[in-house]
PAMAR-761819 format. One line per field, with one value per atom (N, C-alpha, C): residue in three letters; residue number from 1; x, y, z; atom name. Coordinates in nm, 4 decimals. Last residue first. Layout:
REM residues N
romar = ALA	...
tifi = NUM	...
px = X	...
py = Y	...
pz = Z	...
voza = CA	...
***
This chain:
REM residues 83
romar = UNK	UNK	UNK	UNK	UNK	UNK	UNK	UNK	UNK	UNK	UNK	UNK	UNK	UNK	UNK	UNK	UNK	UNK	UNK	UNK	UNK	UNK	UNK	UNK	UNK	UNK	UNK	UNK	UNK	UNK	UNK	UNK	UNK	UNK	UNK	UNK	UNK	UNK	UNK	UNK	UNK	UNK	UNK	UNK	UNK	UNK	UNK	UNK	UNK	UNK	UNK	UNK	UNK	UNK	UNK	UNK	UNK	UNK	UNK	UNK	UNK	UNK	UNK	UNK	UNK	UNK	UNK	UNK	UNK	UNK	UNK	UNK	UNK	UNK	UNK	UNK	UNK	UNK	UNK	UNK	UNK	UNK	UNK	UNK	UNK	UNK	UNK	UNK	UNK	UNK	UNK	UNK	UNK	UNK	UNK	UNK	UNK	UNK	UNK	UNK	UNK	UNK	UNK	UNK	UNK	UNK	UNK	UNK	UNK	UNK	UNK	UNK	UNK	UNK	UNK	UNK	UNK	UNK	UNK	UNK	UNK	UNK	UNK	UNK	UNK	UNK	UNK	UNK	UNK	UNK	UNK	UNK	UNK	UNK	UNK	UNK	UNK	UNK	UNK	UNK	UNK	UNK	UNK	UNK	UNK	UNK	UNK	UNK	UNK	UNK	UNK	UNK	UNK	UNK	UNK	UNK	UNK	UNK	UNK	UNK	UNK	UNK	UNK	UNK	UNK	UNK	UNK	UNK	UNK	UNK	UNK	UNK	UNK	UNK	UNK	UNK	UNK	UNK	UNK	UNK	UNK	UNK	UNK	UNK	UNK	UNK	UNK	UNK	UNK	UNK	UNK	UNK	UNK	UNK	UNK	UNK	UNK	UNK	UNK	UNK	UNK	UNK	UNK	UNK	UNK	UNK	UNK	UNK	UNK	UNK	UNK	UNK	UNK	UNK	UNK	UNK	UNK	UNK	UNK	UNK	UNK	UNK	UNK	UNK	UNK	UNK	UNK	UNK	UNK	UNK	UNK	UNK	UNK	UNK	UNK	UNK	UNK	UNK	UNK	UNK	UNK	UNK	UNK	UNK	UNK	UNK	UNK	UNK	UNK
tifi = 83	83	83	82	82	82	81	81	81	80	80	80	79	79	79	78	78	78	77	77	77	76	76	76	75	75	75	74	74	74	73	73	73	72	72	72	71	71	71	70	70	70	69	69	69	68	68	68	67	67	67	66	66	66	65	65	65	64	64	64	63	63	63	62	62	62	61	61	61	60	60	60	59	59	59	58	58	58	57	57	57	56	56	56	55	55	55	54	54	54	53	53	53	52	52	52	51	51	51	50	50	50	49	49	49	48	48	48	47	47	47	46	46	46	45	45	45	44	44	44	43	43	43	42	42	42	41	41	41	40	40	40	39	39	39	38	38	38	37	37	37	36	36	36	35	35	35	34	34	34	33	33	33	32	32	32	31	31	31	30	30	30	29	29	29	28	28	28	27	27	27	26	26	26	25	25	25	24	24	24	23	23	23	22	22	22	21	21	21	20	20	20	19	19	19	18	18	18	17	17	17	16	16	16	15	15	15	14	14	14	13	13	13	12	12	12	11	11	11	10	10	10	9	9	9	8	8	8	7	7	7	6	6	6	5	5	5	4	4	4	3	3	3	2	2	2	1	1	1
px = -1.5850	-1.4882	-1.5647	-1.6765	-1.7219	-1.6753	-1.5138	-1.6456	-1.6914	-1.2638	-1.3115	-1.4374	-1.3630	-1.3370	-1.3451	-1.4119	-1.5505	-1.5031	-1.1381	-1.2477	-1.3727	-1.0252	-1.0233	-1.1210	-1.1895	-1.1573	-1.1443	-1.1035	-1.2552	-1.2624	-0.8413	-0.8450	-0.9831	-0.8651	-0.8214	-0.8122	-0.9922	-1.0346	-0.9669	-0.7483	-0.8810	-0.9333	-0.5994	-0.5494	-0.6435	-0.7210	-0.7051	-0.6625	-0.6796	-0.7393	-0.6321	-0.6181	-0.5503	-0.6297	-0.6838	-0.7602	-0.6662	-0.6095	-0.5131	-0.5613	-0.7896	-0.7812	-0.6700	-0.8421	-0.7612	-0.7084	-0.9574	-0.7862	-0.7402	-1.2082	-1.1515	-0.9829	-1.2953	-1.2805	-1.1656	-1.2594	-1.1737	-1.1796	-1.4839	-1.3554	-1.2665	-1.7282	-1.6715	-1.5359	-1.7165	-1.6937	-1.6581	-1.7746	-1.6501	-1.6010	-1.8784	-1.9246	-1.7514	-1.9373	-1.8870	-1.9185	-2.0753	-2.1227	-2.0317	-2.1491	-2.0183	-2.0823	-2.3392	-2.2368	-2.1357	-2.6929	-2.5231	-2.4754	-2.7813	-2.8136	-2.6686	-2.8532	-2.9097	-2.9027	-2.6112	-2.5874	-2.6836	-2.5932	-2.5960	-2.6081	-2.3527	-2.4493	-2.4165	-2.1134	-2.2343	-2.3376	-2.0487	-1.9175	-2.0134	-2.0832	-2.1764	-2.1017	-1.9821	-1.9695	-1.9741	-2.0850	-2.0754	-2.0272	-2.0280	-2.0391	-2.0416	-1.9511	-1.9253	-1.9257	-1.9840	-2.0088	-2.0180	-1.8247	-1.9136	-1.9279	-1.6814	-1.7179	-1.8192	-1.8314	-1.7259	-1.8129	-1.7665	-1.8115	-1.7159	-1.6931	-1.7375	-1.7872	-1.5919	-1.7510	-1.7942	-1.3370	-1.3567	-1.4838	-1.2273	-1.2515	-1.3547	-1.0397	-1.1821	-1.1713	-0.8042	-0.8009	-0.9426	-0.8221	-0.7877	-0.8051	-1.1534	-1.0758	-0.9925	-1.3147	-1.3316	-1.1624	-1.5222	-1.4038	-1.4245	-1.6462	-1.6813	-1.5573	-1.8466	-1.6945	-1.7517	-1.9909	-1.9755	-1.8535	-2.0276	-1.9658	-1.9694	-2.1716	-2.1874	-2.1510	-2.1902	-2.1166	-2.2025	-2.3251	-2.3483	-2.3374	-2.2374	-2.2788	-2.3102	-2.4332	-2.3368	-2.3255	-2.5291	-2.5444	-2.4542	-2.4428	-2.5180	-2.5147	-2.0978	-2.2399	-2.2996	-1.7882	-1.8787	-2.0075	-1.5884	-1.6925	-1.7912	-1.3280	-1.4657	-1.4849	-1.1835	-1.1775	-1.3292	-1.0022	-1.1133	-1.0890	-0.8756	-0.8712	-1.0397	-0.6645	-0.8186	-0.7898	-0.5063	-0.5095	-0.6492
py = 0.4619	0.3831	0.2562	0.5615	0.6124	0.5213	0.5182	0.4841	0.4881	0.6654	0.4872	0.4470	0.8986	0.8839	0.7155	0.9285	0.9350	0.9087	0.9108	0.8110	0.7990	1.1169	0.9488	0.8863	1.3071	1.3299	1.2095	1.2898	1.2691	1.2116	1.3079	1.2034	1.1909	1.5971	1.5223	1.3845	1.6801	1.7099	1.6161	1.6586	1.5877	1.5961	1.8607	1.7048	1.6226	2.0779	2.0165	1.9217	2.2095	2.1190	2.1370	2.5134	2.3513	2.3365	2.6610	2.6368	2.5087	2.7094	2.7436	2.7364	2.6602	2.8265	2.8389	2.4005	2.4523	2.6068	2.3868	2.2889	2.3665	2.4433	2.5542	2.4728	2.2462	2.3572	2.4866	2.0096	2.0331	2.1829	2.1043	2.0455	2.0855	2.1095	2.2373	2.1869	1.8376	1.9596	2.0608	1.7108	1.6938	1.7654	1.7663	1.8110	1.8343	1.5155	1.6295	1.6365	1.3540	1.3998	1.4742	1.0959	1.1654	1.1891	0.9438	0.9864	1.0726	0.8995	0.9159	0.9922	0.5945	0.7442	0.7778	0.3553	0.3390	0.5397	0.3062	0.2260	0.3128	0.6165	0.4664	0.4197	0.8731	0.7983	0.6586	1.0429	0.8712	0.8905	1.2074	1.0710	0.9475	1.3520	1.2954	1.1560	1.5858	1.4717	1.4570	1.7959	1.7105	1.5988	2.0156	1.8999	1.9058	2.2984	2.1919	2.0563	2.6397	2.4993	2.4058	2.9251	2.8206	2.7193	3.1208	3.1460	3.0233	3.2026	3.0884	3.1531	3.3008	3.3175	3.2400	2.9968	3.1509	3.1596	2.7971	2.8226	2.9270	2.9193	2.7809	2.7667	3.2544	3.1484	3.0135	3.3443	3.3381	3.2290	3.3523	3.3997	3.4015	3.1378	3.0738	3.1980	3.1573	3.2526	3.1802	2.7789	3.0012	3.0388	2.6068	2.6619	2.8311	2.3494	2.4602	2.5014	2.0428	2.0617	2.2069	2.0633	2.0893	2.0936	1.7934	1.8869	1.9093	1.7135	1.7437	1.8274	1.5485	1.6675	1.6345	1.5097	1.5152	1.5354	1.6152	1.4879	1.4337	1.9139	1.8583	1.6776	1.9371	1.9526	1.8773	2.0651	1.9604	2.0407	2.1647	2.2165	2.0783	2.2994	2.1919	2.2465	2.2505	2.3668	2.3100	2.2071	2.1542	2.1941	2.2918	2.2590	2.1938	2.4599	2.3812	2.2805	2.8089	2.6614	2.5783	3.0804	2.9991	2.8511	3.3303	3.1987	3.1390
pz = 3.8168	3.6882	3.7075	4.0683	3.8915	3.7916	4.2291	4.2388	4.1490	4.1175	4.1781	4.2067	4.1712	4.0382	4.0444	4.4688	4.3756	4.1849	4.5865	4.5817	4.5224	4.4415	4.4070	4.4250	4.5858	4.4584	4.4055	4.8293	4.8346	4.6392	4.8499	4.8809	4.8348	4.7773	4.6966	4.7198	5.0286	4.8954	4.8061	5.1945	5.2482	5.0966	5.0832	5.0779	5.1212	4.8881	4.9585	5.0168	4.5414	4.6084	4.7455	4.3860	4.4523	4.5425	4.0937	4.2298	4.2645	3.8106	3.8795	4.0679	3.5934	3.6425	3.7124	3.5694	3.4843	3.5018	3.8832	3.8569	3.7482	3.7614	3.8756	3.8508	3.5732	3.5246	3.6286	3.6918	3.6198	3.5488	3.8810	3.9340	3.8098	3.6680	3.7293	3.8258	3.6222	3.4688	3.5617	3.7959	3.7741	3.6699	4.1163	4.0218	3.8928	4.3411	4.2867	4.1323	4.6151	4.4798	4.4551	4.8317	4.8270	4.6545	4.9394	5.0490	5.0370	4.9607	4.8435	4.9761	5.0961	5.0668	5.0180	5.1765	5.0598	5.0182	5.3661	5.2035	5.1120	5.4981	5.5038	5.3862	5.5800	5.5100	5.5226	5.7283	5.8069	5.7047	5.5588	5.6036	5.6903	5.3006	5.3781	5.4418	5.0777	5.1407	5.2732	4.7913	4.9025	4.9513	4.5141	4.5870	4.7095	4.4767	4.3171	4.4010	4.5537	4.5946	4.4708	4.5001	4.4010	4.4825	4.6967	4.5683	4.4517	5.0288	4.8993	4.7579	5.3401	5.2400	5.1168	5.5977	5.5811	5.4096	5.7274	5.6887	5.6467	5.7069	5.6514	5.6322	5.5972	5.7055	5.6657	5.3921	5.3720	5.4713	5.1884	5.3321	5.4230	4.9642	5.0896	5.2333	4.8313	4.8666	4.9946	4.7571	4.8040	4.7960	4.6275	4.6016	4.6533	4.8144	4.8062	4.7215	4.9627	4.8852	4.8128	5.2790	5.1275	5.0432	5.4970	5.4306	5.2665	5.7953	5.6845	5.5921	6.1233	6.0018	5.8998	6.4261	6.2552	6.1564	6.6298	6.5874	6.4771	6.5804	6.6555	6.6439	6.2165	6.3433	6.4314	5.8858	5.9504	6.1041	5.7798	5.8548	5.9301	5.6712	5.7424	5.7922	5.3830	5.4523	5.4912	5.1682	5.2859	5.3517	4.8867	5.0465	5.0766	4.6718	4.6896	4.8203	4.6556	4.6809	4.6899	4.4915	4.4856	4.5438	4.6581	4.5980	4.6171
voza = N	CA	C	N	CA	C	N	CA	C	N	CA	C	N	CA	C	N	CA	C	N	CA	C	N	CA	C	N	CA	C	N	CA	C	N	CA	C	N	CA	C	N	CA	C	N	CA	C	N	CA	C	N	CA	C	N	CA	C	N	CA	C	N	CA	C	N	CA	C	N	CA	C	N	CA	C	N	CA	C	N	CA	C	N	CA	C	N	CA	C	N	CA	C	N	CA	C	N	CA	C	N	CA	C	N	CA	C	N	CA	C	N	CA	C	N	CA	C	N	CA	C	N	CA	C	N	CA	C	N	CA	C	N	CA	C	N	CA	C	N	CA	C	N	CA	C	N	CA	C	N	CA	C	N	CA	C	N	CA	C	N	CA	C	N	CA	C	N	CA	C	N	CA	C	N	CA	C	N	CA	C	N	CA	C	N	CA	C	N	CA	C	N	CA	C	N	CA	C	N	CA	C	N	CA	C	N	CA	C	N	CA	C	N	CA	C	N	CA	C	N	CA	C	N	CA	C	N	CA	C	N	CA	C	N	CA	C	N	CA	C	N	CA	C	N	CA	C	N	CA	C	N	CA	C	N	CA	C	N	CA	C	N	CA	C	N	CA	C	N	CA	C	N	CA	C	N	CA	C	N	CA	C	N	CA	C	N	CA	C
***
């Protein structure tokens, strides 16, 4: 099964996550099939905190990829930000 998740980096103290679509048996930082965004949970006002990529989202959703439940909360909140 194809999913879209979050795949963490940055440094101790410092997340930073890619919104990624991989392979669910595929360990969480491990190898992914497309990165389609970020989100950046301590940005400050004047830096983006949260990007997806909403032609390739709806493209992996029409293939049959399920989101995340962290993912899909990220998902609203950047369509609310957008509207």
């Amino acid at each position: 099964m194809v999913v879209i998740r979050l795949s963490r980096g940055g440094s101790k103290a410092r997340p930073f996550f890619n919104i990624v679509v991989s392979d669910k048996r595929v360990r969480r930082d491990g190898r992914f099939i497309e990165r389609i965004g970020f989100y950046n949970p301590i940005a400050v006002a004047s830096e983006e905190g949260l990007r997806i990529a909403q032609d390739r989202l709806t493209y992996w959703k029409s293939v049959g990829a399920q989101a995340s439940p962290t993912v899909e909360r990220l998902i609203k909140q950047a369509a609310k930000k957008a509207a």
